[in-house]
C-alpha positions as protocol buffer text, in pm:
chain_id: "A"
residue {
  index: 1
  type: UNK
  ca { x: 7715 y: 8857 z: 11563 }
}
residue {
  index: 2
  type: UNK
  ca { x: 7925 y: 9190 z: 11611 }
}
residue {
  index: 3
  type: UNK
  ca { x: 7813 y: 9191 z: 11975 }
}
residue {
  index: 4
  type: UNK
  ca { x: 7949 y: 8799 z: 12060 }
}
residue {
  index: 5
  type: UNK
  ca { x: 8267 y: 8837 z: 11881 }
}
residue {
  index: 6
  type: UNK
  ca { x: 8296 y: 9144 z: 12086 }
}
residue {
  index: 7
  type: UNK
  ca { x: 8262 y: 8939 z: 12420 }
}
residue {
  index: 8
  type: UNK
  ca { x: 8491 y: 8692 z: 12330 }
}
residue {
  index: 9
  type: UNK
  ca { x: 8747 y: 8948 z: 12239 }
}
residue {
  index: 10
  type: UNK
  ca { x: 8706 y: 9092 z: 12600 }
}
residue {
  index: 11
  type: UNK
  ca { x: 8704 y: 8767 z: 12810 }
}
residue {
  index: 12
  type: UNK
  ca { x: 9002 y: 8650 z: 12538 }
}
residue {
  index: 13
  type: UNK
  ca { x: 9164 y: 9016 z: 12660 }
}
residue {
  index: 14
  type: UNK
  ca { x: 9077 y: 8962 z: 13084 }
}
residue {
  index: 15
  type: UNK
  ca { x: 9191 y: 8511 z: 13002 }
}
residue {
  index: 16
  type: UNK
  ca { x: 9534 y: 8732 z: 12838 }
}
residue {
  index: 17
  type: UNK
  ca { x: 9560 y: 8986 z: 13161 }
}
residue {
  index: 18
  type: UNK
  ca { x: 9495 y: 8740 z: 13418 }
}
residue {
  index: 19
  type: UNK
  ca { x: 9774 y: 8533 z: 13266 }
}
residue {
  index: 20
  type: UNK
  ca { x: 10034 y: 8801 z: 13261 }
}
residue {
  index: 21
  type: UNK
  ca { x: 9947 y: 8903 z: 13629 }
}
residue {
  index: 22
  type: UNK
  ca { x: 10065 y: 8537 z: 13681 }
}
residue {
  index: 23
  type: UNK
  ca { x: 10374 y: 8609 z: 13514 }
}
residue {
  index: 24
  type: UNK
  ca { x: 10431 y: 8943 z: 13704 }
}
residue {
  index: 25
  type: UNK
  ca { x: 10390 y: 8762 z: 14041 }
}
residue {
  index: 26
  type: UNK
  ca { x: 10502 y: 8388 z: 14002 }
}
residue {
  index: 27
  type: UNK
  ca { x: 10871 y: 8592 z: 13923 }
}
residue {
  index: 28
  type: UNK
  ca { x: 10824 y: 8811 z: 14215 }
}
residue {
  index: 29
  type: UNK
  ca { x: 10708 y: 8554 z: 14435 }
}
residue {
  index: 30
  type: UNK
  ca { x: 10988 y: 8304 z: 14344 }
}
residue {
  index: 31
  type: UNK
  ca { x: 11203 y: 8559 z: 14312 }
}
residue {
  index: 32
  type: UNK
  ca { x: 11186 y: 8650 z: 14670 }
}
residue {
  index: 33
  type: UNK
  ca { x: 11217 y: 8293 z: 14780 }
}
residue {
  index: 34
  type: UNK
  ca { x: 11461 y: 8244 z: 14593 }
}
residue {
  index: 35
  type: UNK
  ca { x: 11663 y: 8539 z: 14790 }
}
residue {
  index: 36
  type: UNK
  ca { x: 11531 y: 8452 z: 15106 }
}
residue {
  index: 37
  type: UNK
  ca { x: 11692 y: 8090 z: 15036 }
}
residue {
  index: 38
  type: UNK
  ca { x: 12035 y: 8227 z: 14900 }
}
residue {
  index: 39
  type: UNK
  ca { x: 12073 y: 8425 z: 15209 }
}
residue {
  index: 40
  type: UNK
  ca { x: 11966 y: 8150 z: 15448 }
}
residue {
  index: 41
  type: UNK
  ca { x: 12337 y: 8016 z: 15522 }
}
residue {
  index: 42
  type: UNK
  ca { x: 12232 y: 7685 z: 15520 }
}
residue {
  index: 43
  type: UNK
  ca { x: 12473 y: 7430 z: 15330 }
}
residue {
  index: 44
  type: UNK
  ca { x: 12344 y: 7381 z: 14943 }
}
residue {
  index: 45
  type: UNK
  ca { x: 12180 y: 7730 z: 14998 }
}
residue {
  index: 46
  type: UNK
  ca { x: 12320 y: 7894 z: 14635 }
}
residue {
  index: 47
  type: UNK
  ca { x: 12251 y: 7585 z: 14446 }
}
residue {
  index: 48
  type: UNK
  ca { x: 11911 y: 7598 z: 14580 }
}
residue {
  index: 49
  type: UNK
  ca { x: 11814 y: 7953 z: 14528 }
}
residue {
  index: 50
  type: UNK
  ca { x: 12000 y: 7907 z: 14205 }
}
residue {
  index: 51
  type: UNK
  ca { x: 11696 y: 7647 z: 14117 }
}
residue {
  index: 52
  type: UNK
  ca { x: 11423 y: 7837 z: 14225 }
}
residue {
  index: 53
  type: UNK
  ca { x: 11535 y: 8117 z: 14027 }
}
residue {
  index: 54
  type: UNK
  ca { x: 11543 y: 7951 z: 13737 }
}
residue {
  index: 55
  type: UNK
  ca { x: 11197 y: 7775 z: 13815 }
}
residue {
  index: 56
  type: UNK
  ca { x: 11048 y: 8167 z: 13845 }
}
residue {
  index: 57
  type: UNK
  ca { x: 11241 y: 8262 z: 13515 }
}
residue {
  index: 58
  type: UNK
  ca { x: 11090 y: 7950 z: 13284 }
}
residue {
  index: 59
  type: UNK
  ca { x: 10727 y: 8022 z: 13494 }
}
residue {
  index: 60
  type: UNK
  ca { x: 10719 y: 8380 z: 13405 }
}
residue {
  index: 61
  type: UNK
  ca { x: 10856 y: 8307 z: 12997 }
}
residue {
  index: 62
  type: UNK
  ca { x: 10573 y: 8006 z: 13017 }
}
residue {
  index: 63
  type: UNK
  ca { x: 10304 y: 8246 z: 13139 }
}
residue {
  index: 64
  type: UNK
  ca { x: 10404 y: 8543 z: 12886 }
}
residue {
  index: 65
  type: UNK
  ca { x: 10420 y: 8285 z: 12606 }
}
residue {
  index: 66
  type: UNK
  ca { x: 10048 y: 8118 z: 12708 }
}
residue {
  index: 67
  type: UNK
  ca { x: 9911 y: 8483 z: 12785 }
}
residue {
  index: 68
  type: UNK
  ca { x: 10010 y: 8724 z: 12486 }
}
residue {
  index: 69
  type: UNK
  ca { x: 9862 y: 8547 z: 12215 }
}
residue {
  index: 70
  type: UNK
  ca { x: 9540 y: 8579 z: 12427 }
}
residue {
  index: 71
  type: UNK
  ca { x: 9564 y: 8975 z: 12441 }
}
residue {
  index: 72
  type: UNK
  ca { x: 9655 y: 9028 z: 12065 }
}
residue {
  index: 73
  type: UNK
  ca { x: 9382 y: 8801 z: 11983 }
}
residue {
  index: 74
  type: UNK
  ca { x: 9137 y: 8998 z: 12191 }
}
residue {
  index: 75
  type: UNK
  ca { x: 9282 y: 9347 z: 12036 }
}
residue {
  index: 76
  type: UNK
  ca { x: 9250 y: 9194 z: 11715 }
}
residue {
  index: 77
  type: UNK
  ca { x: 8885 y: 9038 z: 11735 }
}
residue {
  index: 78
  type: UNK
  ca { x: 8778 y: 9415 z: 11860 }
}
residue {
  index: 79
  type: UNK
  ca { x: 8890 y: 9562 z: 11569 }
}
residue {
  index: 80
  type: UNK
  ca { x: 8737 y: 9291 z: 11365 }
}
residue {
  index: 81
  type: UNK
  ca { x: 9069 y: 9189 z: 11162 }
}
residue {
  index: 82
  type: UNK
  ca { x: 9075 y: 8913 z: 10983 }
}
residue {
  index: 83
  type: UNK
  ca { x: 9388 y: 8740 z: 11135 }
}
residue {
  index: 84
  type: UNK
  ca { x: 9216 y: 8746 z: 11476 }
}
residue {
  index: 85
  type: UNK
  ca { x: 8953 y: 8549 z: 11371 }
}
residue {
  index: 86
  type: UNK
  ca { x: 9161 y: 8258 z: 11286 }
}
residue {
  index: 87
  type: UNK
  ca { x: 9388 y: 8326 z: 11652 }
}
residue {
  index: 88
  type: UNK
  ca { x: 9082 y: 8329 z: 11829 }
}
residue {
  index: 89
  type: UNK
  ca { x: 8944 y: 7986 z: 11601 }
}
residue {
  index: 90
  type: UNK
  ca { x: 9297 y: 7781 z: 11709 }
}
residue {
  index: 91
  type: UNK
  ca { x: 9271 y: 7932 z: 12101 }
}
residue {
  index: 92
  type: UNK
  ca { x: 8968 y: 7827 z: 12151 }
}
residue {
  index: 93
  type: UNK
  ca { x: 8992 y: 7470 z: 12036 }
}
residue {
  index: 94
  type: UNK
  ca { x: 9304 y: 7483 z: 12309 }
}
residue {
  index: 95
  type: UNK
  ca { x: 9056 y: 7635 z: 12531 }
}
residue {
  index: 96
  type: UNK
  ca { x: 8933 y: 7319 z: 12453 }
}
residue {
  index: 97
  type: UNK
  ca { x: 9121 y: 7074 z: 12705 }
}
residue {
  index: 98
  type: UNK
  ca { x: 9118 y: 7369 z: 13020 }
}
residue {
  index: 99
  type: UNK
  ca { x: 8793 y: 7207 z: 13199 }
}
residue {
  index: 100
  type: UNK
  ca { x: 8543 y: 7327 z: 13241 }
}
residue {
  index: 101
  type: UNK
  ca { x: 8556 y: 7746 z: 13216 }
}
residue {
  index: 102
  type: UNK
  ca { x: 8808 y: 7651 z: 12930 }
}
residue {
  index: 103
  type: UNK
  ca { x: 8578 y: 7415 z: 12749 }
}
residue {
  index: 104
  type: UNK
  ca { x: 8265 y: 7613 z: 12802 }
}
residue {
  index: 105
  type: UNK
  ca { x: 8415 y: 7927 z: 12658 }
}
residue {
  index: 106
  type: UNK
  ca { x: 8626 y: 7714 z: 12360 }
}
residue {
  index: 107
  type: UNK
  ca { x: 8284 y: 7600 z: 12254 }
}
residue {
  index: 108
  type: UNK
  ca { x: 8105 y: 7895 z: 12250 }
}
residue {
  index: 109
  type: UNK
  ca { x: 8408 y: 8069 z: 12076 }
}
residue {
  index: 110
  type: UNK
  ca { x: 8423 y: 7845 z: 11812 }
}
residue {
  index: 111
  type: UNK
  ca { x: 8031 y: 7835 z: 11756 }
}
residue {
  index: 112
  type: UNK
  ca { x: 8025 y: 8250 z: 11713 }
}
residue {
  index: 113
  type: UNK
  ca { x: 8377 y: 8211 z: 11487 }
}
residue {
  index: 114
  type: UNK
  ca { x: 8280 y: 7963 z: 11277 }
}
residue {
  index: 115
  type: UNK
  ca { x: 7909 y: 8103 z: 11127 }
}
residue {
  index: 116
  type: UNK
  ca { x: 7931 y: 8192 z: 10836 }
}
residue {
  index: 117
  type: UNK
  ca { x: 7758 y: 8509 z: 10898 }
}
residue {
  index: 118
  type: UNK
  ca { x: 8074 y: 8614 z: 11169 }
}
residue {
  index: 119
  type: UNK
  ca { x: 8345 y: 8540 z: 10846 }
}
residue {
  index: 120
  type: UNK
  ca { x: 8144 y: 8771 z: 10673 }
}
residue {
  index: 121
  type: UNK
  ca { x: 8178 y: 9035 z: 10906 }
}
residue {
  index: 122
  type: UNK
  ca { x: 8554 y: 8958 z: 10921 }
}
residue {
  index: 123
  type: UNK
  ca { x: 8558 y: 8997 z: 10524 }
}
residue {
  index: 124
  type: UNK
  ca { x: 8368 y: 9306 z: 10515 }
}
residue {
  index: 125
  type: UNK
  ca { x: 8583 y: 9619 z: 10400 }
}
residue {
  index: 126
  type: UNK
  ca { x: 8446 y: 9920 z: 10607 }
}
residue {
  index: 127
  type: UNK
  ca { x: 8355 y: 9915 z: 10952 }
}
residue {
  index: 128
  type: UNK
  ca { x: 8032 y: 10099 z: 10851 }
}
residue {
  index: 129
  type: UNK
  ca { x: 7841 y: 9803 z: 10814 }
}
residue {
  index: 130
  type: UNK
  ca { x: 7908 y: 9663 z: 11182 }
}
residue {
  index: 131
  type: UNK
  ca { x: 7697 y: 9784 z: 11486 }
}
């Protein structure tokens, strides 16, 4: 079991990275636009720019906010704590409704998280005992 929860912590950690390298480049991207508009002269220019700033600014806080739970998750479930288990139980049923790479990898995250012999390992009080 050590060796599955150990692959969903990674693809939860690369799910978490891909999401913040949205967030790093949906505010560049917009941001840019967003300058190229303001500087454009055109009439309604500012109060565009304006918009598409704040459209970059609510993408990048919506990315961070759907990403970083991901990575501490994935951090967590490699060091086998216990709180990580139940992240990585409540991601993966919203993993759930992102068809299909979403749904393929909820399911098989929940399958691995929910044996009983995977709690155990999360209950288990040295890390001698894991592979």
């Amino acid at each position: 079991m050590a060796v599955h929860v150990k692959v969903i912590a990674i693809l939860y950690l690369v799910f978490g990275a891909f999401g913040l390298l949205g967030a790093l480049f949906s505010g560049l991207i917009f941001g840019a636009l967003a300058s190229f508009v303001g500087v454009s002269g055109e009439p309604g220019a500012p109060g565009g720019a304006a918009a598409l700033g704040l459209f970059a600014t609510i993408l990048t806080i919506l990315f961070v906010v759907l990403s970083l739970p991901a990575v501490l998750c994935g951090i967590g479930l490699l060091k086998f704590r216990p709180w990580a288990r139940i992240l990585g139980i409540v991601l993966a049923v919203i993993a759930l409704l992102k068809v299909p790479i979403g749904t393929i990898f909820g399911v098989y995250a929940l399958v691995i998280l929910l044996r009983r012999e995977t709690e155990a390992l999360f209950a288990a009080p040295s890390a001698a005992i894991r592979p």
